[in-house]
C-alpha positions in Angstrom: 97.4 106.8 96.3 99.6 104.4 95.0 100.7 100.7 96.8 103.8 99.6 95.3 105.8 96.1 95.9 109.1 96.2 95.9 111.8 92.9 95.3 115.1 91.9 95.8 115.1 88.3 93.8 117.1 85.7 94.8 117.3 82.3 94.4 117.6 81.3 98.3 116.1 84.8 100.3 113.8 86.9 98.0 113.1 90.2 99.7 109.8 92.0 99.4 109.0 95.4 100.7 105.1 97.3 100.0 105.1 101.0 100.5 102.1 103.4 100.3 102.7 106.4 98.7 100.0 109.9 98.5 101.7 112.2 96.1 105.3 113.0 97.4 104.8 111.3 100.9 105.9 107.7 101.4 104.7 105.6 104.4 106.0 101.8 105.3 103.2 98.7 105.1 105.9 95.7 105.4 108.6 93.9 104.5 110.2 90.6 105.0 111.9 87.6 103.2 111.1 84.5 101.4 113.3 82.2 102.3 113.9 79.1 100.0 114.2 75.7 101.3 117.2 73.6 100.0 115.2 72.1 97.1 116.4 71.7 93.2 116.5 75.2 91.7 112.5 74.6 89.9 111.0 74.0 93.4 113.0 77.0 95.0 111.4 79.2 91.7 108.6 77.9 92.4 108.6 78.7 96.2 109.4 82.6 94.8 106.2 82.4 92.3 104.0 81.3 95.0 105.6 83.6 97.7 105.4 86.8 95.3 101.8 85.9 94.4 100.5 85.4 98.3 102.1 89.1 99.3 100.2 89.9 95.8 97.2 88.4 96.8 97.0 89.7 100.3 97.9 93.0 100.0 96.9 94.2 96.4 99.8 96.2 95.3 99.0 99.0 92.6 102.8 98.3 90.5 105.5 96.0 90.9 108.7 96.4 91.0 112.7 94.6 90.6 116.2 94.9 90.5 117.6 94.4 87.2 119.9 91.3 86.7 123.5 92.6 87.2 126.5 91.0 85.8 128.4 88.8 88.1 132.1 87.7 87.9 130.3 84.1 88.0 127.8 83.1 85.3 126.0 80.7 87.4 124.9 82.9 89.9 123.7 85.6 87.7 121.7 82.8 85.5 119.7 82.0 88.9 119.5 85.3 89.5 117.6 85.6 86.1 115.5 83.0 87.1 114.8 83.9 90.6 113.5 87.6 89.0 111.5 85.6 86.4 109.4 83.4 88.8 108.6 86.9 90.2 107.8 88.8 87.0 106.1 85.9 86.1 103.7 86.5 89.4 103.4 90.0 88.8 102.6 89.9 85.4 99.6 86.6 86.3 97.7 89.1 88.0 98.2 92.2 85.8 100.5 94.4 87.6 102.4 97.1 85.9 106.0 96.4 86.3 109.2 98.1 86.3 112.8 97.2 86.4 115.5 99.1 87.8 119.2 98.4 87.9 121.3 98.3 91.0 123.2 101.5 90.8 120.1 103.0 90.3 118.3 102.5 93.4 121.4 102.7 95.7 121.3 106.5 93.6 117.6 107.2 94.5 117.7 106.3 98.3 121.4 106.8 99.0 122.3 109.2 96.4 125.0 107.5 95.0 125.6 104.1 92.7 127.8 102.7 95.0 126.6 102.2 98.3 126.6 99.5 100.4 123.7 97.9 102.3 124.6 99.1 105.4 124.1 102.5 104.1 120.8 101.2 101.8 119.7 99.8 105.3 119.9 102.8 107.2 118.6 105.1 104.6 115.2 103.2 104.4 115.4 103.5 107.7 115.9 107.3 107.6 112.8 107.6 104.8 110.3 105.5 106.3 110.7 106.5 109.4 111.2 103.0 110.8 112.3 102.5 114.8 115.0 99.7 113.5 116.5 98.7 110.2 114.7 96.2 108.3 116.8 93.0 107.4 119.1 93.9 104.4 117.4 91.8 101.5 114.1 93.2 102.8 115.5 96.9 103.0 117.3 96.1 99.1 113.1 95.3 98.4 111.6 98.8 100.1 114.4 100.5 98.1 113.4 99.1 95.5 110.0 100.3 95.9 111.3 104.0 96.8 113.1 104.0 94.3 110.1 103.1 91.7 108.3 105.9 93.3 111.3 109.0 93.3 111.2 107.7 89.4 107.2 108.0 89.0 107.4 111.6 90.8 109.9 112.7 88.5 108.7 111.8 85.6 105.0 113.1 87.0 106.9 116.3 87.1 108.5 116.0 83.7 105.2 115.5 82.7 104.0 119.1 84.0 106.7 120.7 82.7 106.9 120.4 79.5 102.8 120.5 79.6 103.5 124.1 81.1 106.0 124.8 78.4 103.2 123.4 75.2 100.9 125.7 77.2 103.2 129.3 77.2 104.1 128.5 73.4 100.7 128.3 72.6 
């Protein structure tokens, strides 16, 4: 059994979304947003850092983890971007999580099935896989994607695993 903690940085609304997961089955724990007040970019990454380490602190995720910084047509957004996901590793990391990154196209591929999807379509397939009544607010829903995503990656490479353990095995 596995509690994983999903983000979606950002430098004004950070999503977060925790997920419990018991081998292949995935069930929903929360999700939500922290919203940045209109502060200088440290006290906003500061507001992330102590945002990422309250949900840490309350609800004891197992891993962690992040979108990947994608490159934007303008520099200055992808830089707070940067930061925004380093006030969060930075949390993660304080209290000894195991963290992973993945990019973009990557989770939109693991919950959608392909790299290109919108968020209407990330929306509504969380929605699908955690079997939630309503869709969860789209920076919230990129977070438990995230988190779905981190676990469809840990099952396969469980499986991996067994595989070529199975193979070692047959050769011997």
């Amino acid at each position: 059994m596995a509690l994983i903690l999903g983000i979606d940085p950002g430098s004004r609304i950070t999503g977060y979304g925790l997920i419990q997961t018991t081998g292949r089955h995935i069930q929903y724990v929360a999700s939500g947003c922290i919203r940045m007040t209109d502060q200088s970019l440290p006290l906003r990454l500061k507001q992330i850092f102590d945002g990422v380490r309250q949900l840490i602190e309350q609800f004891q995720p197992h891993e962690f983890a992040i979108e990947q910084v994608f490159m934007s047509k303008n520099a200055d957004s992808a830089l707070k971007l940067g930061h925004a996901r380093g006030a969060a590793l930075v949390a993660a990391t304080h209290a000894n999580l195991p963290t992973a990154e993945y990019a973009a196209r990557a989770i939109k591929q693991s919950v959608v099935g392909t790299g290109a999807a919108d968020k209407k379509q990330v929306q509504h397939m969380v929605m699908q896989i955690l079997k939630l009544a309503k869709s969860p607010q789209a920076d919230a829903a990129d977070a438990l994607a995230v988190a779905i995503c981190h676990h469809h990656t840990s099952m396969s490479l469980i499986a991996i695993s067994k595989n070529t353990n199975t193979a070692r095995h047959h050769l011997l």
